[in-house]
VMD Tcl script that builds the backbone (N, CA, C; Angstrom):
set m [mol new atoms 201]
animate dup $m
set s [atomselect $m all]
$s set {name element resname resid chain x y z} {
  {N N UNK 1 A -10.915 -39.566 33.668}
  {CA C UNK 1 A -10.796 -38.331 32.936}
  {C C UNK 1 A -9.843 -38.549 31.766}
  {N N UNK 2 A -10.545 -38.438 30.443}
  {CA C UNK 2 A -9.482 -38.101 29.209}
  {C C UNK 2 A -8.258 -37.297 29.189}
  {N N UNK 3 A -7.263 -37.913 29.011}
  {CA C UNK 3 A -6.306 -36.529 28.861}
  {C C UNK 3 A -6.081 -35.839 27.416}
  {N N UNK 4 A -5.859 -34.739 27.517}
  {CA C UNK 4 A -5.729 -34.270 26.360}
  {C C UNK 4 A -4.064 -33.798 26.114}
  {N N UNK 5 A -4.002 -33.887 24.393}
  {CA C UNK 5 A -2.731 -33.871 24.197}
  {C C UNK 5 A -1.635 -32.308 24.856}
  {N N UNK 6 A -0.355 -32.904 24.472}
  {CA C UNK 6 A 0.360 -31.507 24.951}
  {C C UNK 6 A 0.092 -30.431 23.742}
  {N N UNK 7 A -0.573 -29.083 23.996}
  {CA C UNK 7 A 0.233 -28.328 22.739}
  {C C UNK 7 A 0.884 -27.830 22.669}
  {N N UNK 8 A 2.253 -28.523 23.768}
  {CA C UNK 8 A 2.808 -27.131 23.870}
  {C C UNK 8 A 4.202 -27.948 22.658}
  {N N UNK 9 A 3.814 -28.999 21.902}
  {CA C UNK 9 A 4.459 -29.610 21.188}
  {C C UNK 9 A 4.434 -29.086 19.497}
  {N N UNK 10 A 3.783 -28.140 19.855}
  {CA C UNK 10 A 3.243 -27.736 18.560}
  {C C UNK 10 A 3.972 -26.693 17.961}
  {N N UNK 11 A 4.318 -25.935 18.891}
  {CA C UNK 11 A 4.903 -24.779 19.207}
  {C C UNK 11 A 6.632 -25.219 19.514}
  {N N UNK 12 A 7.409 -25.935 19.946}
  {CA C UNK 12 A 8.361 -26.476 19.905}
  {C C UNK 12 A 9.456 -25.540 19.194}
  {N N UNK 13 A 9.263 -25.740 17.593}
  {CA C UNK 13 A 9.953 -25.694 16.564}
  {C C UNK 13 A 9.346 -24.090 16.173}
  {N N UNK 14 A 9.333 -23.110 16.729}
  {CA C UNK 14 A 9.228 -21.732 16.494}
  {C C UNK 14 A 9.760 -21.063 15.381}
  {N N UNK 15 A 10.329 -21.346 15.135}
  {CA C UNK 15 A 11.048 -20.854 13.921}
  {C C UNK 15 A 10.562 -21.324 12.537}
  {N N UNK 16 A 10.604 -22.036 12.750}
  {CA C UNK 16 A 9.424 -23.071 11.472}
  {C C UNK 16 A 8.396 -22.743 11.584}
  {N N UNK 17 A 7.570 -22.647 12.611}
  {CA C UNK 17 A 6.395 -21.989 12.746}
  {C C UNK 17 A 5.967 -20.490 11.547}
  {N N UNK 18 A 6.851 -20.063 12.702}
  {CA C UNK 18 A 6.827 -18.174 12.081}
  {C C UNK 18 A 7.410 -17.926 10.514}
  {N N UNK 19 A 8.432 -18.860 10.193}
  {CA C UNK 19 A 9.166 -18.591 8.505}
  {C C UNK 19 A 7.512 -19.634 7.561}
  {N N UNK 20 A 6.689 -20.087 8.299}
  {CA C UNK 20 A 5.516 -20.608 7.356}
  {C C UNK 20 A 4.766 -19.982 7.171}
  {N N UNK 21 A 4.335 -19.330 8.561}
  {CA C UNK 21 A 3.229 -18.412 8.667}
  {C C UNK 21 A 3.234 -17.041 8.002}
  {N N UNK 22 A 4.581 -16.587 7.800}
  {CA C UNK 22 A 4.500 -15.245 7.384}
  {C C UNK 22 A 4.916 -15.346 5.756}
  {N N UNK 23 A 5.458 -16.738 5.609}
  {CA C UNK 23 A 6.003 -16.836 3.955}
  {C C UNK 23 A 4.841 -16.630 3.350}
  {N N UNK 24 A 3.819 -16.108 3.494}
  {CA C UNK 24 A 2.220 -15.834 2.395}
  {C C UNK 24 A 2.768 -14.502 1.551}
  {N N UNK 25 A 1.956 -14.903 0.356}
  {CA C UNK 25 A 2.464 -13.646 -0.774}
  {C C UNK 25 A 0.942 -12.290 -0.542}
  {N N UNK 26 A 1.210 -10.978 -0.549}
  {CA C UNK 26 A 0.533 -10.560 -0.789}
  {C C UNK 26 A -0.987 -10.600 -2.049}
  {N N UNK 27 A -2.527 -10.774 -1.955}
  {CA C UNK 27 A -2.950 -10.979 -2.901}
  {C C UNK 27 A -2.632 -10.075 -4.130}
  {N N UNK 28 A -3.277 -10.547 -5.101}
  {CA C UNK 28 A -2.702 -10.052 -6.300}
  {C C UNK 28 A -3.504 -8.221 -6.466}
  {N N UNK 29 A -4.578 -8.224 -5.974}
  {CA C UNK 29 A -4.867 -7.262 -5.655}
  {C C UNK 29 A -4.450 -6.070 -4.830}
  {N N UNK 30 A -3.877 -6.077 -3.636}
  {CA C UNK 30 A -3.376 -5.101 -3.127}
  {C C UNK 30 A -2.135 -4.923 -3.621}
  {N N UNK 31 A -1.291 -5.290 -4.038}
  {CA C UNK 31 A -0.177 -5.351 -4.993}
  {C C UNK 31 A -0.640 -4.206 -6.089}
  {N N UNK 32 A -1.556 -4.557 -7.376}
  {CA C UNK 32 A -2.258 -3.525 -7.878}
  {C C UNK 32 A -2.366 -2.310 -7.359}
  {N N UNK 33 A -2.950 -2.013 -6.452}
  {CA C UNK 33 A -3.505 -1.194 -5.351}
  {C C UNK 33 A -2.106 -0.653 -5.224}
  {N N UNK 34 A -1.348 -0.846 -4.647}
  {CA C UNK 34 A -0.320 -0.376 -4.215}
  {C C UNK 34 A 0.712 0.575 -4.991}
  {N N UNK 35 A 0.758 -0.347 -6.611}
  {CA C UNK 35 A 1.785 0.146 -7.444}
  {C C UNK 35 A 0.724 1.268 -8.094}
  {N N UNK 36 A -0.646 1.016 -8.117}
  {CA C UNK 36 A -1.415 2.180 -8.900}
  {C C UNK 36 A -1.315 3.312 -7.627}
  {N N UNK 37 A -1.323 3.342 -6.475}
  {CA C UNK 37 A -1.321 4.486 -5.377}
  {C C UNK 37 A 0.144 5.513 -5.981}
  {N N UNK 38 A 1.310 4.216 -5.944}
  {CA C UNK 38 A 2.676 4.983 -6.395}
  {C C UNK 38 A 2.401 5.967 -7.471}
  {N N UNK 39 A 1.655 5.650 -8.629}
  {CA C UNK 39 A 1.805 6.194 -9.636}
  {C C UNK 39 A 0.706 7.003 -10.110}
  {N N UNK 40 A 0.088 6.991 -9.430}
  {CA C UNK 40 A -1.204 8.181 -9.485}
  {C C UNK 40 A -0.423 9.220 -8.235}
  {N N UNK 41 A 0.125 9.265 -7.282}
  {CA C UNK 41 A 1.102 9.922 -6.327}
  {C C UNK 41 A 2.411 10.144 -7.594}
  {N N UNK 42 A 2.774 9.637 -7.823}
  {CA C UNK 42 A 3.919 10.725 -8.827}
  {C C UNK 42 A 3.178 11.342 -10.235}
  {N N UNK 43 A 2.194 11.003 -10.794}
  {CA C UNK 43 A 1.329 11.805 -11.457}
  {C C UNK 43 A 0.848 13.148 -10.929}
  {N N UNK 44 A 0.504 12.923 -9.562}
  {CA C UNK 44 A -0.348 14.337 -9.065}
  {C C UNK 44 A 0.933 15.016 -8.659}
  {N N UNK 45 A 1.475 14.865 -7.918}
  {CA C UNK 45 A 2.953 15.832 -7.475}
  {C C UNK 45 A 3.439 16.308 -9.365}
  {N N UNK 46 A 3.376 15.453 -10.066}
  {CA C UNK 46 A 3.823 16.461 -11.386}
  {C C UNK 46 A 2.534 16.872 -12.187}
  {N N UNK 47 A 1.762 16.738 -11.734}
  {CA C UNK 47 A 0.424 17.986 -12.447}
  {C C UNK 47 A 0.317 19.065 -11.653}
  {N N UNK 48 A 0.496 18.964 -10.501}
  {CA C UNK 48 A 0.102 19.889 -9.343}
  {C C UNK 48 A 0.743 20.797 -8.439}
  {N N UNK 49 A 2.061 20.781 -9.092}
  {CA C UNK 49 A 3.174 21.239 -8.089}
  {C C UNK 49 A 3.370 22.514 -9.333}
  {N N UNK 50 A 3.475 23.609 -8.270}
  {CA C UNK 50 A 3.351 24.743 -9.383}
  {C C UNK 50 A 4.937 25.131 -10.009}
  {N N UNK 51 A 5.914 24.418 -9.086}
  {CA C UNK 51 A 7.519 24.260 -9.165}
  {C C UNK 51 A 7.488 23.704 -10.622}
  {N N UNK 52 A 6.697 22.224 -11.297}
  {CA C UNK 52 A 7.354 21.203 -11.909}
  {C C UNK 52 A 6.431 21.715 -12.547}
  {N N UNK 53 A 4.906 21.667 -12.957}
  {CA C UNK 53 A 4.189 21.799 -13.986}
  {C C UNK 53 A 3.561 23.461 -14.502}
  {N N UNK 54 A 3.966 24.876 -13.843}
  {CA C UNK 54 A 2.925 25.973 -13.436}
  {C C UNK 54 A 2.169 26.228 -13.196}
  {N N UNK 55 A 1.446 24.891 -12.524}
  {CA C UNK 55 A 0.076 25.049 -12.907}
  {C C UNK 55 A -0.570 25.776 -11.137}
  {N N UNK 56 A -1.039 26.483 -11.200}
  {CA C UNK 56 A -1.495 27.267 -9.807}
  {C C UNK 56 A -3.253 27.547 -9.678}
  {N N UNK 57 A -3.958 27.326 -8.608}
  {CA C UNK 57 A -5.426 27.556 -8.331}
  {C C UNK 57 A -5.744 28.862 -9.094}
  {N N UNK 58 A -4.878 29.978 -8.789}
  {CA C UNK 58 A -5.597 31.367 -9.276}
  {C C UNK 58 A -5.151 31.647 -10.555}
  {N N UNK 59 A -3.928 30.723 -11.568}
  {CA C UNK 59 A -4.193 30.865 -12.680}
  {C C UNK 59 A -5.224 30.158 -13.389}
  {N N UNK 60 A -5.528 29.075 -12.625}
  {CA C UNK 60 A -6.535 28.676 -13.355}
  {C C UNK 60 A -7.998 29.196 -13.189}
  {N N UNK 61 A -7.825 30.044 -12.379}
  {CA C UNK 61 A -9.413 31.013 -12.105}
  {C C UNK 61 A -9.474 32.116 -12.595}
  {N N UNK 62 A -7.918 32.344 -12.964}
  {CA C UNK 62 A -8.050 33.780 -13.729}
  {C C UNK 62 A -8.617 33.405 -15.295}
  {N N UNK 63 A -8.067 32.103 -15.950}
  {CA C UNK 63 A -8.189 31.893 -17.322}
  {C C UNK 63 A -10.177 31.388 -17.481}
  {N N UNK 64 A -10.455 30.912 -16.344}
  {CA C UNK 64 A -12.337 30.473 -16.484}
  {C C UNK 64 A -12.479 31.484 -16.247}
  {N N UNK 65 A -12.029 33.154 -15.829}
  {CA C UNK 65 A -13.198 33.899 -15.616}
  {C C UNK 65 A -12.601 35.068 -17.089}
  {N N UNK 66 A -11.882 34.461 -17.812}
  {CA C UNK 66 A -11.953 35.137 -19.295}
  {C C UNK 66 A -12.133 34.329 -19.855}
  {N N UNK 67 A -12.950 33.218 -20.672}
  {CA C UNK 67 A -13.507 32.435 -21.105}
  {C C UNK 67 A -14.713 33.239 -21.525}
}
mol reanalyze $m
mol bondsrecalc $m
mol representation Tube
mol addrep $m
């Protein structure tokens, strides 16, 4: 019968392991994704907040139905 190697040799050095495995950079894409979420989210809180911009559902239904 062949023996097969240990793996448990592989695993040893844990720490090295885990600081390799996780050192990966996010792709360049969700990065994008991410900083455009931020800033379309502080865009809408200041178009939409009737506190910061006035802007409210029933004024704007009052002004389309005098048009």
């Amino acid at each position: 019968m062949a023996s097969t190697p240990d793996t448990h040799e592989e695993f040893d050095d844990f720490e090295t392991f885990e600081a390799h495995e996780t050192a990966r950079k996010l792709p360049i894409g969700w990065v994008v994704l991410y900083l455009g979420l931020i800033v379309f989210g502080i865009y809408y809180v200041a178009a939409y907040t009737p506190i910061i911009s006035g802007w409210s559902q029933d004024k704007a239904y009052q002004e389309s139905i005098q048009k």
